[in-house]
C-alpha positions as CSV (number, residue, x, y, z in Angstrom):
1,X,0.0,0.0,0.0
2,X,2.7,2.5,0.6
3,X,3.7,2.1,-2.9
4,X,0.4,2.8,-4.2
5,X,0.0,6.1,-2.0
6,X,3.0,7.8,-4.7
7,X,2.0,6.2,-7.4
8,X,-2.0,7.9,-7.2
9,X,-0.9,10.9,-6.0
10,X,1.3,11.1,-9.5
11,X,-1.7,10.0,-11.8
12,X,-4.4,12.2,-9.3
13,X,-2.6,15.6,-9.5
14,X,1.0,15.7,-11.2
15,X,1.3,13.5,-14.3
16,X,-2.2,12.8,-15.7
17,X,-2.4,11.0,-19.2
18,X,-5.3,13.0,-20.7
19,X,-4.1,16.3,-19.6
20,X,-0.8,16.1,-19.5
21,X,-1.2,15.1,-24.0
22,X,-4.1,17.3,-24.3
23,X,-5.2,15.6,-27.2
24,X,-9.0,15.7,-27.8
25,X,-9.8,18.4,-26.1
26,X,-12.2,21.3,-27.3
27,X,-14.2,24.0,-25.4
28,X,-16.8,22.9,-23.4
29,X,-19.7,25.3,-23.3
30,X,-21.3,24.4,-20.0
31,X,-21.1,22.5,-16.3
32,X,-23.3,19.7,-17.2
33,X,-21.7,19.2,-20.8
34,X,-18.1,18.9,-18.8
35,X,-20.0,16.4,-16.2
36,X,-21.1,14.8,-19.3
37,X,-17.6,14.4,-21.2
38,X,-15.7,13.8,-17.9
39,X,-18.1,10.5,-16.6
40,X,-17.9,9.4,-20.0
41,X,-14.2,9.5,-20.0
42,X,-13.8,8.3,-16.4
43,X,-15.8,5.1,-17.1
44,X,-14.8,4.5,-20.7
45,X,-11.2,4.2,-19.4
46,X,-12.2,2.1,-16.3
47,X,-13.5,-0.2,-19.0
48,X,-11.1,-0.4,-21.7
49,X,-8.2,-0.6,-19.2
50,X,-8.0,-4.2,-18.2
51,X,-9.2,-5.2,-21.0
52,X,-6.4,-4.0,-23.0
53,X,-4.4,-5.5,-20.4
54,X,-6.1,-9.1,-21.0
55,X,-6.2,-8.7,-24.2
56,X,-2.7,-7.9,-24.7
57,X,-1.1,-10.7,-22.2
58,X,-3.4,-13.8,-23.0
59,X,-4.2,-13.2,-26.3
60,X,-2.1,-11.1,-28.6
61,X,1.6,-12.0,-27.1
62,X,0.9,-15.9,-26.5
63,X,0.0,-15.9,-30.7
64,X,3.0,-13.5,-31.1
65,X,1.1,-10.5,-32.6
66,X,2.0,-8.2,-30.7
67,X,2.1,-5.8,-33.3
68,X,-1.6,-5.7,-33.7
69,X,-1.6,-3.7,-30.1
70,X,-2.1,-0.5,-31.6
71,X,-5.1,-1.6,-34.1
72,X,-7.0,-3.7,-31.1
73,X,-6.6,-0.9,-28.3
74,X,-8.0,1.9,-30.8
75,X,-10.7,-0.7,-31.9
76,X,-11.6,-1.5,-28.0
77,X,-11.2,2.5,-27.0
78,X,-13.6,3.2,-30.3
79,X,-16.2,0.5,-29.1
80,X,-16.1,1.4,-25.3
81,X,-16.5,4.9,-25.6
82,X,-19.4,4.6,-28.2
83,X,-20.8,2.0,-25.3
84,X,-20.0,4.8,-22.5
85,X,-21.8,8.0,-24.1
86,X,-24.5,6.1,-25.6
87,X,-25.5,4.8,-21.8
88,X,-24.8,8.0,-20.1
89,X,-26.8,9.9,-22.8
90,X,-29.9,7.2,-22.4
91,X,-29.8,7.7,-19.2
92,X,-28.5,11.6,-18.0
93,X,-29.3,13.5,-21.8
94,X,-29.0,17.2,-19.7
95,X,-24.9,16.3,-19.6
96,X,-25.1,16.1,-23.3
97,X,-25.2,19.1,-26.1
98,X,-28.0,18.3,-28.3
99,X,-26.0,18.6,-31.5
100,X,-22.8,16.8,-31.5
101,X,-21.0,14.5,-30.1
102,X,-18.3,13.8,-27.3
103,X,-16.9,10.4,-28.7
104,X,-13.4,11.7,-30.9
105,X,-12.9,13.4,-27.6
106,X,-13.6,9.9,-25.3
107,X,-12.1,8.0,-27.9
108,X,-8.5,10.3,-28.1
109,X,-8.3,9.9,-24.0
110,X,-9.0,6.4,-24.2
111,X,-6.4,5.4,-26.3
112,X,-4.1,7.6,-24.7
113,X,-4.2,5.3,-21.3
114,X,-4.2,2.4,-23.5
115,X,-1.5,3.0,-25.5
116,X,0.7,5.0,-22.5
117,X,0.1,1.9,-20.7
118,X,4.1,0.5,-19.5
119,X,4.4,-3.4,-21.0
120,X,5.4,-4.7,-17.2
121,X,2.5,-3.1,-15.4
122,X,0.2,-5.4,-13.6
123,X,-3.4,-5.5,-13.9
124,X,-4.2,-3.6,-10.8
125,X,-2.1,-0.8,-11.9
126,X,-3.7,-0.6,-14.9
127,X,-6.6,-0.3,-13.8
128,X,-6.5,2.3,-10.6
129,X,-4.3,4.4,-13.3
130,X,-7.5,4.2,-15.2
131,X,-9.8,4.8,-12.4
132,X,-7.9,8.1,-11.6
133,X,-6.7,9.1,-14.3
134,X,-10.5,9.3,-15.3
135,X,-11.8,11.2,-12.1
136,X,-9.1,13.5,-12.1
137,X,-9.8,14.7,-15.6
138,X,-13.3,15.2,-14.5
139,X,-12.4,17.3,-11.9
140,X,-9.6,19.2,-14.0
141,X,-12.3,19.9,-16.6
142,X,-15.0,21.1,-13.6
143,X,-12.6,23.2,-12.1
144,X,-11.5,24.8,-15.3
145,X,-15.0,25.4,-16.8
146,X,-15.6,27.1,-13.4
147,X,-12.6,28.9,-14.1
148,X,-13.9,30.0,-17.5
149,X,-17.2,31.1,-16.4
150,X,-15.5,33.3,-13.5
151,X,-13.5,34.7,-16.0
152,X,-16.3,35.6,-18.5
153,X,-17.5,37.7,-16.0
154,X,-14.9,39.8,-15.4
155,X,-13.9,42.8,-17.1
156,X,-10.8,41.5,-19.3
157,X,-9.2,43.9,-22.2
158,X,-10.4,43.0,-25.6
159,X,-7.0,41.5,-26.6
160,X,-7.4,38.6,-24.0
161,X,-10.7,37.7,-24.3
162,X,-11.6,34.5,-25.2
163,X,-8.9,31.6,-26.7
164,X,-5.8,33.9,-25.1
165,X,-7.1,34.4,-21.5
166,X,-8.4,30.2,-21.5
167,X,-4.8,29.2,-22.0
168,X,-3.4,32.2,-19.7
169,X,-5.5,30.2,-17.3
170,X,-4.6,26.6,-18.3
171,X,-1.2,27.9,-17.6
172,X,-1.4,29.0,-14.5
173,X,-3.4,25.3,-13.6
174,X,-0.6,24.0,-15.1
175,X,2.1,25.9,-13.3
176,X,0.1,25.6,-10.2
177,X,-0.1,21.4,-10.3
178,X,3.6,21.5,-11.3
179,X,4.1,23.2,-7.7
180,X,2.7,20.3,-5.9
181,X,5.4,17.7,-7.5
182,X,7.7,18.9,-4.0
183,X,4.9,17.7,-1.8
184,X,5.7,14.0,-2.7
């Protein structure tokens, strides 16, 4: 367990996946549209994770393909985050736009885990990486749309409104989690 303790605070706060590659990312225009993106993310990698892992060790490396790793986990991210919004927008549709679509964003974070996963993890890691790694991009993308809305209200110059003050702000986010990389 006391190997565990570093290795969530790292995914949690310092070194998350998602974040960390930001690809798939696009503005989110309200709270329950980030709830929406973020629970679908969260679960989609809680999924796909071991399954990539079981996937990988008992069937693609005892039949020596191991080079079809890329093509399955993109295939498996694809089909779990299709599975993942489609249930989350049966059953909560007010976390959804009503035009559009979250999955190329689901689909880009899934695959990131997948394919960021290390070749001598076990199963358990994988799969509490995937647990956090979800939640805390949940609550990086709360806390930043509430960031965003703050800052819409203000009274900002011209020249930063919009795209220039968002990534002012995901800097200092940035340069704030960075700071907590002494506490551990």
């Amino acid at each position: 367990m006391t190997q565990l303790s570093p290795l969530l605070t790292a995914v949690l706060l310092l070194n998350n996946f998602v974040v960390a590659q930001h690809i798939g990312l696009r503005p989110l225009k309200s709270g329950s549209e980030v709830l929406g993106l973020g629970a679908s993310t969260a679960l989609a990698l809680l999924v796909a994770a071991p399954l990539d892992w079981l996937l990988r060790h008992f069937l693609l490396q005892p039949l020596d393909i191991a080079a079809l790793r890329i093509l399955t986990a993109a295939l498996l991210a694809a089909a779990l985050a299709q599975v993942a919004e489609t249930l989350l927008r049966r059953n909560q549709p007010r976390f959804f736009p009503e035009q559009g679509s979250h999955l190329p964003l689901i689909i880009a974070n899934t695959l990131l885990l997948l394919l960021s996963a290390e070749p001598t993890a076990t199963l358990i890691e994988i799969s509490t990486r995937a647990l956090f790694c979800g939640v805390s991009f949940a609550i990086l993308l709360f806390v930043f749309q509430l960031l965003r809305e703050r800052v819409a209200q203000a009274d900002t110059p011209q020249p930063f409104r919009g795209a220039a003050l968002d990534l002012i702000s995901a800097g200092l986010l940035a340069i704030a989690g960075s700071g907590l990389v002494s506490l551990w």
